[in-house]
C-alpha positions as CSV (number, residue, x, y, z in Angstrom):
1,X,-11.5,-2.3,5.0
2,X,-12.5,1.0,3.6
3,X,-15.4,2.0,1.1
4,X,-12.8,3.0,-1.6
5,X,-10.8,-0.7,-1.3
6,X,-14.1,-2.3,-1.2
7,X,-14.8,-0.5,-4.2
8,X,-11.5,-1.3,-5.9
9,X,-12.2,-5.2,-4.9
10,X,-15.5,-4.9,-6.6
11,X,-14.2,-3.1,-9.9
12,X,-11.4,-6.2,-10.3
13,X,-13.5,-9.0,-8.8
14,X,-14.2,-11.5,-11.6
15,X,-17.9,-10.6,-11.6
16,X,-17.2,-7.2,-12.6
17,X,-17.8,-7.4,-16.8
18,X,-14.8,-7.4,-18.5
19,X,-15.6,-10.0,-20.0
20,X,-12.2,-11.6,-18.7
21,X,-13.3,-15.0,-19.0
22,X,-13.1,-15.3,-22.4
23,X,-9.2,-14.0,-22.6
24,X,-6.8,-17.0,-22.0
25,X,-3.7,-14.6,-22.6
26,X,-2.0,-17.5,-24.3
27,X,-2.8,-20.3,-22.1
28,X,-4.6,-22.0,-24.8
29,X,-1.8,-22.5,-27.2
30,X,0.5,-23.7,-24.4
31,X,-1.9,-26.2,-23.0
32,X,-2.2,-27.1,-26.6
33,X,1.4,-27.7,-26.9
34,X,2.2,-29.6,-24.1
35,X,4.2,-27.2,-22.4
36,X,1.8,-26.1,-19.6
37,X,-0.1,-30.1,-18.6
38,X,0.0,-29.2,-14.5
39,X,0.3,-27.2,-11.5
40,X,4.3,-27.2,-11.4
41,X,4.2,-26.3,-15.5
42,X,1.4,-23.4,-15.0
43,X,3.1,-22.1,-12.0
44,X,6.5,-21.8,-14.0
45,X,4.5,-19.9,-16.7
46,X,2.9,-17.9,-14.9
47,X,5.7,-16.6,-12.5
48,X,7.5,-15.8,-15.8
49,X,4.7,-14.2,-17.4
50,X,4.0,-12.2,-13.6
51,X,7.6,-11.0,-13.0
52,X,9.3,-10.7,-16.8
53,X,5.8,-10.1,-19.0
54,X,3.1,-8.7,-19.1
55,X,2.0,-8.7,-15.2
56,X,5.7,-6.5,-15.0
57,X,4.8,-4.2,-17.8
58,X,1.2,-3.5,-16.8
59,X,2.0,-2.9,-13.1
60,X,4.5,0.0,-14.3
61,X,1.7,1.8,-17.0
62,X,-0.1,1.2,-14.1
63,X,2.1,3.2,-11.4
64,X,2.5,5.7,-13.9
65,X,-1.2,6.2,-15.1
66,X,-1.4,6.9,-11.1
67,X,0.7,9.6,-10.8
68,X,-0.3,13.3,-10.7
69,X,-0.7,15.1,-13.4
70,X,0.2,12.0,-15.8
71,X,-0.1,12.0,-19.3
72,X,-3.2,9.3,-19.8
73,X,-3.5,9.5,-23.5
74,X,0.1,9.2,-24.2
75,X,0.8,6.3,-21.7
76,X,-2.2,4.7,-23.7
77,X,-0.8,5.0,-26.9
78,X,2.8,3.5,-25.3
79,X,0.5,0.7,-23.6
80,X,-1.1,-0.1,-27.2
81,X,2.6,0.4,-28.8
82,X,4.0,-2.4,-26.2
83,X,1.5,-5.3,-27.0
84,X,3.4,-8.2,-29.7
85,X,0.6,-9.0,-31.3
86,X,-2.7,-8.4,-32.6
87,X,-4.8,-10.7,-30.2
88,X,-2.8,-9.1,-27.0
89,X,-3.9,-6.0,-28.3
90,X,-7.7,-6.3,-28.3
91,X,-7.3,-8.2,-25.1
92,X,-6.3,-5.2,-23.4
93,X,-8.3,-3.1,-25.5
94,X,-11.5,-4.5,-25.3
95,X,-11.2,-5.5,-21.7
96,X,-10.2,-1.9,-21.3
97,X,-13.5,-1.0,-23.1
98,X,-15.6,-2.9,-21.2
99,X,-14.1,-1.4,-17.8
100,X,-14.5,1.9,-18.2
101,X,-17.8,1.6,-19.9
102,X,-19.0,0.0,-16.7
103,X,-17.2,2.1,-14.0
104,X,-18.8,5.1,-15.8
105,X,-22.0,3.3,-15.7
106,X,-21.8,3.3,-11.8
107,X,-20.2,6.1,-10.9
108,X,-21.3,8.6,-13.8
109,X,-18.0,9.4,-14.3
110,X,-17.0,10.0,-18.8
111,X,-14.1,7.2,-19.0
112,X,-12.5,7.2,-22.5
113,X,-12.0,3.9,-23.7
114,X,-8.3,2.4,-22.4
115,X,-5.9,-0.2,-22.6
116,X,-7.0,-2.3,-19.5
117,X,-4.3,-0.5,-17.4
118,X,-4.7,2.6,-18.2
119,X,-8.2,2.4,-17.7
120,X,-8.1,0.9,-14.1
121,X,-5.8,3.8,-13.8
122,X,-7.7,6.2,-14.4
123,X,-11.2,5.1,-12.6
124,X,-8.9,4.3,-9.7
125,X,-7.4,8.0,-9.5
126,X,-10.1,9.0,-7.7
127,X,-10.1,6.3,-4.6
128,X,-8.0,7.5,-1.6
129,X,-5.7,4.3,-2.1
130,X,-2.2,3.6,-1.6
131,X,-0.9,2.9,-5.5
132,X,0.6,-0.3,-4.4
133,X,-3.1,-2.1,-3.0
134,X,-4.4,-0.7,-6.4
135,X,-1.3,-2.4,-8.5
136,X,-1.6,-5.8,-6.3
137,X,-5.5,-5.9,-6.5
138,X,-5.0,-5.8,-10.6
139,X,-2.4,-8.6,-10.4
140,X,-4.4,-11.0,-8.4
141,X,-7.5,-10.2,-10.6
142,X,-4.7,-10.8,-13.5
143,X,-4.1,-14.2,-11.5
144,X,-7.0,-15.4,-10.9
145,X,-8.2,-15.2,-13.9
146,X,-5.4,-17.0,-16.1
147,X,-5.4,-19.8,-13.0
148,X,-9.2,-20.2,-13.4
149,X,-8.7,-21.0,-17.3
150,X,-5.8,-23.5,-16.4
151,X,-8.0,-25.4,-13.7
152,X,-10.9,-25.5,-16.4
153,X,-8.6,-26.1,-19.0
154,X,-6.0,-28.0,-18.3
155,X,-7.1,-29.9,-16.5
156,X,-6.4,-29.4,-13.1
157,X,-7.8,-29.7,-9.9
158,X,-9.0,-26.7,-7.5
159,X,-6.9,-27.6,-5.0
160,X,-4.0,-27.3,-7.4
161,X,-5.1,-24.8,-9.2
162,X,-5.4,-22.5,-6.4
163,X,-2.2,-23.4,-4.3
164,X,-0.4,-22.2,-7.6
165,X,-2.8,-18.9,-7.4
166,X,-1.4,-19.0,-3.5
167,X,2.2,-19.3,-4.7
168,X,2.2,-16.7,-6.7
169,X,0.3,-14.3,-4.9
170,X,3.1,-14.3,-2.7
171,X,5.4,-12.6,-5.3
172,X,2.9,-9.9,-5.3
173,X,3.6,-7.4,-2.4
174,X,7.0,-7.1,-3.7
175,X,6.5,-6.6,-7.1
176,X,3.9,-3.9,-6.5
177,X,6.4,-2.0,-4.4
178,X,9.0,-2.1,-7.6
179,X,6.6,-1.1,-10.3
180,X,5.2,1.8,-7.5
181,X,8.7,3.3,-8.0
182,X,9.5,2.2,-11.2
183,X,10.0,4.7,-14.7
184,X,9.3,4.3,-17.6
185,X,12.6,3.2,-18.9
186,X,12.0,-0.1,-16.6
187,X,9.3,-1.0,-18.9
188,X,10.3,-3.8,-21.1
189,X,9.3,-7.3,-21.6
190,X,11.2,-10.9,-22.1
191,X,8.1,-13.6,-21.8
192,X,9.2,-14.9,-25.8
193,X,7.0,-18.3,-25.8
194,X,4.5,-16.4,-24.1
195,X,4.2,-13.8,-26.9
196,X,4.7,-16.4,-29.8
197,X,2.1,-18.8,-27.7
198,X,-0.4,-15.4,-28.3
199,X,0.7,-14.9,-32.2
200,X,0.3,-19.1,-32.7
201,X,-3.2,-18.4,-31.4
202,X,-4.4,-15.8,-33.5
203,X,-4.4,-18.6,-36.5
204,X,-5.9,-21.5,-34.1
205,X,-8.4,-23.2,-36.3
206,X,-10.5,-24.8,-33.2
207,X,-10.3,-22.4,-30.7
208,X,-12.0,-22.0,-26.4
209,X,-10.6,-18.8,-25.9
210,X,-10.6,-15.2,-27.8
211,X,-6.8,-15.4,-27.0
């Protein structure tokens, strides 16, 4: 393994402070519905939300963002633009925030404060990596995360939790490569109980997650 994908596993390891944790992406209200309660319901979900949502449309900003001479600030704007809802958007903004605030810590680097892709994006421009490792290391950070809630949330086991994460790593080499030679008319999104899950949320009187 090379310096720069050591450095790319760092940036997107669940250490790193994004403050990730905290962000349930919707999980919360689903688990509180009854429609996620196991592995086979979480792996449904989250194979929707990886290949139809938001894993889709943040692995094209992200191909894009990666390309010369692309326009950062307006494929920012266009990320913020894309969100459904207000809790989505800080999600990505703050998480975003937090990112860059650290990548510029370590490196010295001035990152402007990004939607989460966009941000990756741009601290990742300067790593000698093949744009598909960087677009499949964000979506098993994306993963990983979302499964760690479920098996703390749900609850479910680690064994289950993480042959779900296994699963549906496996979509992942594939999907890089589309969203590597995707545009940006293939951006879209068509995760519906997913997105109302995240608007339910936002009025959730008693409440584990920020999202």
């Amino acid at each position: 393994m090379t310096p720069d994908a050591l450095t790319l596993q760092h940036w997107l390891s669940p250490a790193f402070p994004t403050g990730a944790f905290v962000y349930s992406h919707g999980l919360e209200q689903v688990v509180a519905r009854g429609e996620v309660t196991d592995a086979e319901t979480l792996e449904f979900w989250l194979i929707d939300l990886l290949c139809f949502g938001t894993g889709w449309q943040d692995s094209v900003l992200l191909s894009l963002a990666l390309s010369e001479g692309a326009a950062l600030d307006q494929l920012d704007a266009f990320a913020m633009a894309l969100q459904p809802c207000h809790e989505r958007l800080i999600e990505a903004q703050e998480q975003g925030a937090a990112f860059a605030r650290t990548v510029g810590q370590i490196t010295g680097r001035d990152l402007p404060a990004r939607m989460l892709p966009i941000a990756v994006a741009e601290a990742a421009r300067g790593l000698d990596l093949p744009r598909e490792m960087v677009i499949a290391a964000y979506l098993q950070a994306f993963l990983t995360n979302l499964v760690t809630i479920a098996i703390r949330h749900i609850p479910l086991g680690q064994g289950a939790g993480h042959g779900v994460l296994a699963r549906c790593l496996a979509r992942v080499p594939e999907l890089a490569q589309d969203a590597r030679l995707a545009q940006i008319d293939a951006l879209g999104s068509s995760c519906l109980s997913a997105d109302l899950a995240a608007m339910e949320h936002e009025t959730k009187e008693v409440r584990l997650f920020r999202t």
